[in-house]
Structures are given as structure tokens and as C-alpha cells.
C-alpha positions as CSV (number, residue, x, y, z in Angstrom):
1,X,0.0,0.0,0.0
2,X,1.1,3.6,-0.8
3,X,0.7,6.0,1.7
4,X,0.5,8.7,-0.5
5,X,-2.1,7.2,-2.6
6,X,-4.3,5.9,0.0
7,X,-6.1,7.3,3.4
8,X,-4.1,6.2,6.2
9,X,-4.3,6.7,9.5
10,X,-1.0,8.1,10.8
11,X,0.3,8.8,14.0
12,X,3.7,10.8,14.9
13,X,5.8,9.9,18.1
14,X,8.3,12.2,18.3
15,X,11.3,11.7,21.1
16,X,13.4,15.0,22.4
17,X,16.1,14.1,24.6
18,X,18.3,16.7,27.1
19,X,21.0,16.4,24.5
20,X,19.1,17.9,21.7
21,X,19.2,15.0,20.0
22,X,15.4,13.3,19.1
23,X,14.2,10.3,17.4
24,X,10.6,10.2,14.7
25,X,8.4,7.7,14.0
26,X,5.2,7.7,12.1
27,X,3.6,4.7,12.6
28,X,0.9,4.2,9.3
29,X,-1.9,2.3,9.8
30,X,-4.5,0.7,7.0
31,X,-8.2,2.1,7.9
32,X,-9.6,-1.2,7.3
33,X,-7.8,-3.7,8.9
34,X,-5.6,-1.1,11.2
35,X,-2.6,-3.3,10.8
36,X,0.3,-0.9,11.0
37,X,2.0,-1.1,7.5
38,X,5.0,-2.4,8.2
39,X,8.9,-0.1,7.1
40,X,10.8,-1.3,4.2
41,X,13.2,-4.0,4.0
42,X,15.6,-5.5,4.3
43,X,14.7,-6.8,7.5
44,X,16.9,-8.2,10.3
45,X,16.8,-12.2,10.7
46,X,15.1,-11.5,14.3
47,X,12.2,-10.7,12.6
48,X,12.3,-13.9,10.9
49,X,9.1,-16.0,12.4
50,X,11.6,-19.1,12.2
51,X,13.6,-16.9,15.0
52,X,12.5,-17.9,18.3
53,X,8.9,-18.4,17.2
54,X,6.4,-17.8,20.5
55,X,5.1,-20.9,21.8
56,X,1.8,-19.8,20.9
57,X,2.4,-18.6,17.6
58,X,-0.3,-20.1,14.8
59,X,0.6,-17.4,12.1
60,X,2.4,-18.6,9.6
61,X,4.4,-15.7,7.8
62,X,8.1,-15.7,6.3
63,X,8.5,-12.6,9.6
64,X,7.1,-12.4,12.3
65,X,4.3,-9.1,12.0
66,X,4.8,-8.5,15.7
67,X,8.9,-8.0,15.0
68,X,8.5,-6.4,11.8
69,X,6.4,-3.7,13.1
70,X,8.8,-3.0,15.9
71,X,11.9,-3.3,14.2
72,X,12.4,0.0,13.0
73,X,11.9,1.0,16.7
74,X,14.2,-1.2,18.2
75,X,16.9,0.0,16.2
76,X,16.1,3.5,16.2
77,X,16.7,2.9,20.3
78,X,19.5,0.6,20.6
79,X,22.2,2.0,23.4
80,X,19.8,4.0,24.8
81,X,18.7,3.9,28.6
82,X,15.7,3.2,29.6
83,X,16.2,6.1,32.3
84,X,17.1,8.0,29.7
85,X,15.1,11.1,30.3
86,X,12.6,12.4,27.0
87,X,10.0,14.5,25.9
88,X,7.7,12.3,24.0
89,X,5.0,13.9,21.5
90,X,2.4,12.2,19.8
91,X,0.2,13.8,17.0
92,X,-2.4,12.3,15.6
93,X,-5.6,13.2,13.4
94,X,-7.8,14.5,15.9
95,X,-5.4,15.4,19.1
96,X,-2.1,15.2,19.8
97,X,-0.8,14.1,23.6
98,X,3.1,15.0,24.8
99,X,4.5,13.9,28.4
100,X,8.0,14.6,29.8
101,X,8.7,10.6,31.1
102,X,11.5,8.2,30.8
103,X,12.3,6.6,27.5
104,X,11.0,3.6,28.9
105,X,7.4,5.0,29.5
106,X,7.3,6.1,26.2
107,X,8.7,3.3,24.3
108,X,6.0,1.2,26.5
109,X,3.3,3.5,24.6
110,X,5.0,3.5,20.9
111,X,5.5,-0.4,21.1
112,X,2.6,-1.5,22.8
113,X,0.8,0.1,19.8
114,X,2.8,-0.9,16.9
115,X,2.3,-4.9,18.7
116,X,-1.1,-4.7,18.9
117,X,-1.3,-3.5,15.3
118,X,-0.3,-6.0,13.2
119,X,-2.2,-9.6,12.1
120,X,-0.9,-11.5,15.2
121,X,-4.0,-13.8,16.3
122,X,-3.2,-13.1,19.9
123,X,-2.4,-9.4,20.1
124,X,-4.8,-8.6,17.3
125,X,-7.4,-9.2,20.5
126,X,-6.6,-5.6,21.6
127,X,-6.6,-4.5,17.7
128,X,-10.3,-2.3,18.4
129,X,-8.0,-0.1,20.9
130,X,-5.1,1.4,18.2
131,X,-7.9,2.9,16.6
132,X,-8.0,4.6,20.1
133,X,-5.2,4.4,21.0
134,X,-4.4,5.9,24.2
135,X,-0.9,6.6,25.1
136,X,0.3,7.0,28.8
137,X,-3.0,5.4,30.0
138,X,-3.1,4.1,34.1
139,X,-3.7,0.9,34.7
140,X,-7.3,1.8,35.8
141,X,-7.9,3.4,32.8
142,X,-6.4,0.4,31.0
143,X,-8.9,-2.0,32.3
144,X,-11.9,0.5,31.5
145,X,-10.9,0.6,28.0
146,X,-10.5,-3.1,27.5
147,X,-13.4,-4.3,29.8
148,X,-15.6,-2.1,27.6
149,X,-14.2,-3.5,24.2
150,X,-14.7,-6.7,25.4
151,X,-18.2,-6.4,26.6
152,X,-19.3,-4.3,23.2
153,X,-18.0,-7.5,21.7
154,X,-20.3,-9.8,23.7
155,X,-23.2,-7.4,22.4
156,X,-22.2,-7.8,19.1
157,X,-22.0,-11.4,19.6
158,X,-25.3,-11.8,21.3
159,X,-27.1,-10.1,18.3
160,X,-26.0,-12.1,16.1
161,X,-27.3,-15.2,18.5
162,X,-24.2,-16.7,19.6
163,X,-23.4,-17.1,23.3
164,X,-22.0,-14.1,25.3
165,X,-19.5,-14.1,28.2
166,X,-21.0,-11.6,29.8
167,X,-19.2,-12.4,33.0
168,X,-16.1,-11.7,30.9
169,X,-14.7,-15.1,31.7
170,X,-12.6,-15.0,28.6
171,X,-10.6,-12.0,29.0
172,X,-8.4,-13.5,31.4
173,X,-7.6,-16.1,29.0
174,X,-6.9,-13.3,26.3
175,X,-4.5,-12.0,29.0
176,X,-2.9,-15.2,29.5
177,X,-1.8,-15.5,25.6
178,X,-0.8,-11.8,25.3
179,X,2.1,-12.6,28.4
180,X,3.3,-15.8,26.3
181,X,3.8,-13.3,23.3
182,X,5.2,-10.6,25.5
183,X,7.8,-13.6,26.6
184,X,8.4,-14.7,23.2
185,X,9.4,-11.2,21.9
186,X,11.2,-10.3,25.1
187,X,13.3,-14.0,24.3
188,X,13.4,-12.9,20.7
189,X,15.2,-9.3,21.5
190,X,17.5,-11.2,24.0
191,X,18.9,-13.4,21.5
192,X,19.2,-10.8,19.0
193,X,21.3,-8.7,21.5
194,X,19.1,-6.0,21.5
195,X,20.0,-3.0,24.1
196,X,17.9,-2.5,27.5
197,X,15.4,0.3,26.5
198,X,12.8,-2.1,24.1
199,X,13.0,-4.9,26.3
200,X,12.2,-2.2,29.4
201,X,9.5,-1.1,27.5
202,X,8.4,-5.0,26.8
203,X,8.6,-6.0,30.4
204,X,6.8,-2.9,31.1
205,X,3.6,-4.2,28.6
206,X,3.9,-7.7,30.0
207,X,3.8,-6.4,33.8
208,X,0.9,-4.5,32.9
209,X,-0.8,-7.7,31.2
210,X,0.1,-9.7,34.7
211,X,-1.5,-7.4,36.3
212,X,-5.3,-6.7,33.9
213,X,-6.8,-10.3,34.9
214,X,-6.0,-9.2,38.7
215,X,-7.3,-5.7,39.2
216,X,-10.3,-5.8,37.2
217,X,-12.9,-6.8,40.0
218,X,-11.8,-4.1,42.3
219,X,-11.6,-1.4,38.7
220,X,-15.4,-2.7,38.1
221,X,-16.3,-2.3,41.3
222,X,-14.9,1.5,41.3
223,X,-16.7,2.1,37.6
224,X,-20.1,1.1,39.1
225,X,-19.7,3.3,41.4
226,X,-19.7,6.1,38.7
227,X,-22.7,4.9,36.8
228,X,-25.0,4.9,39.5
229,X,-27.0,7.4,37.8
230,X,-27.5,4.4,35.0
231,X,-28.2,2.4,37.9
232,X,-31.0,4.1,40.0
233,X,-34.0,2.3,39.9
């Protein structure tokens, strides 16, 4: 697909750093399937799918989508701290977000949307969210966002007449498959010698996956609370 020839969504991370220096990405995303449209080659062999393949993994692809989305990242970071100190910008169509943070905090934001954009079965779960996506969200707000895609799915679902999970029984499963992929990237980096800011970043996504399946009673509970005016009988 050409960018230039076709309506695209785009979104622009830009990373300032105390030393003037600063890093640009515009990650390009197809408005139908909002897989992120992956950079040109050539491609390192880690993003080779016979490269550490995750456990999981049913995809069958010469390179992995999940590394080939990320790669450009990956390099664009390598020898860099993930205490590194930044300014991180992101523009997008309808609002742009900035936030002075470690370059760990931000790369958790920039990767954690170019993962869950691609044709991965598992990560593709959390695909309905880069259409909105959020950078810098809080766990709580993390949980809102996902409990509420998942239930919408249930709707959709149900009115078509297949069985719901309105208990939301499944997502802790979904969570379960996203941390194997999480591990099987993080391995992947590892072997390909990759410097400590992506695999921060990675282990920052994962801890954050541990912890969804875990806090989303006690998030629920808090979000009732707010919608008691629904609720009134």
C-alpha cells in the first residue's frame, strides 16, 4: 500500500532528549484492517518467524508481524537507557498528547501500539483499541478501556445469537496468551542482543498484562460506582 495514494491513518511519536538529539516515527496504519503497514526492507533475521517463534504462535508468515512492526523501533533505540530522560510527543488526526517521562514509559506507549497493530491472532485481541489508542493510560484506565471493548464485543455477539461471556470469563484467558507473546518477543530481543530500552519497554507491557486479569474486579467495582445514575432504579 502507498501512503501517498491511500487514506491512512498516521500517527507521529516524536522523542526530544536533554541532549538535543530526538528520534521520529510515524507509525501508518490501514483504515480497514488497522494493521500498522510495516517499514521497508531489508529486515533483520530476528524478525524472521523461524527466529524464536512464541510458543503460541499459529501465524504462519516468512517474519514475524509483531517484530516487523517494531523493528524499526528497536533500532532507532538501541544504546539507549531506559532512564534516559525524553520528551515524547504524539500527534495524531484528531489530538495530539506529549509527556515529559522516561524513554521507557514512552517506548512502553510507541510499542505496545505498533504490537497490537499487526495480524498477530493473539495481540490482534486488543486490535479495536489502536484505533484509540491511548498513550500514557493508568492501569485503571487500562482496564476501563479493555473491559468495555470486550463487553461491546459480547453485544455484538449476542445479536448475532451466539453465546455471550457476559461475566467476561474470557478476557483473562486473552491476557494469558498476550504474556506468552510478550515472553516470546522479550526472548526474541534477548537473543538478537538488543539493548535494555525495548526490552524495558516490553517488560513494562507484560507487567501491565500480569496485572489486567487481577485488578479488574476491584476497577469494576470503582466504575459502578460512577454509573450509579444508570443504575438508580
Amino acid at each position: 500500500m502507498d501512503p501517498k495514494k491511500s487514506n491512512v491513518i498516521s500517527i507521529f511519536y516524536i522523542f526530544k532528549f536533554l541532549d538535543g538529539s530526538s528520534r521520529h516515527f510515524d507509525i501508518l496504519l490501514d483504515p480497514k484492517t488497522m494493521d500498522c503497514i510495516p517499514p521497508e526492507g531489508p529486515y533483520p533475521d530476528w524478525t524472521l518467524s523461524s527466529f524464536h517463534k512464541c510458543a503460541i504462535c499459529t501465524y504462519e508468515s516468512e517474519h514475524c508481524p509483531v517484530a516487523l512492526n517494531i523493528s524499526r523501533v528497536v533500532e532507532g533505540f538501541e544504546g539507549l537507557s531506559p532512564s534516559d530522560s525524553t520528551h515524547v510527543q504524539i500527534i495524531s488526526k484528531n489530538r495530539d498528547y506529549s509527556k515529559s517521562t522516561t524513554l521507557q514509559e514512552g517506548l512502553t506507549a510507541l510499542m505496545g501500539l505498533c504490537m497490537a497493530a499487526s495480524p498477530c491472532p493473539v495481540l490482534g485481541k486488543l486490535k479495536p483499541l489502536v484505533r484509540y489508542h491511548l498513550p500514557f493510560a493508568s492501569l485503571n484506565e487500562n482496564v476501563f478501556r479493555v473491559s468495555s471493548m470486550y463487553l461491546l464485543v459480547q453485544f455484538f455477539l449476542a445479536r448475532r445469537g451466539a453465546e455471550a461471556d457476559w461475566k467476561m470469563k474470557g478476557l483473562a484467558k486473552i491476557y494469558e496468551d498476550i504474556q506468552k507473546v510478550n515472553a516470546g518477543m522479550s526472548e526474541r530481543l534477548r537473543l538478537a542482543a538488543s539493548k535494555d530500552a525495548s526490552l524495558s519497554a516490553i517488560a513494562n507491557l507484560d507487567h501491565t498484562a500480569s496485572l489486567v486479569p487481577f485488578v479488574v474486579n476491584e476497577t469494576l467495582d470503582e466504575i459502578e460506582a460512577s454509573l450509579s445514575s444508570y443504575l438508580e432504579e
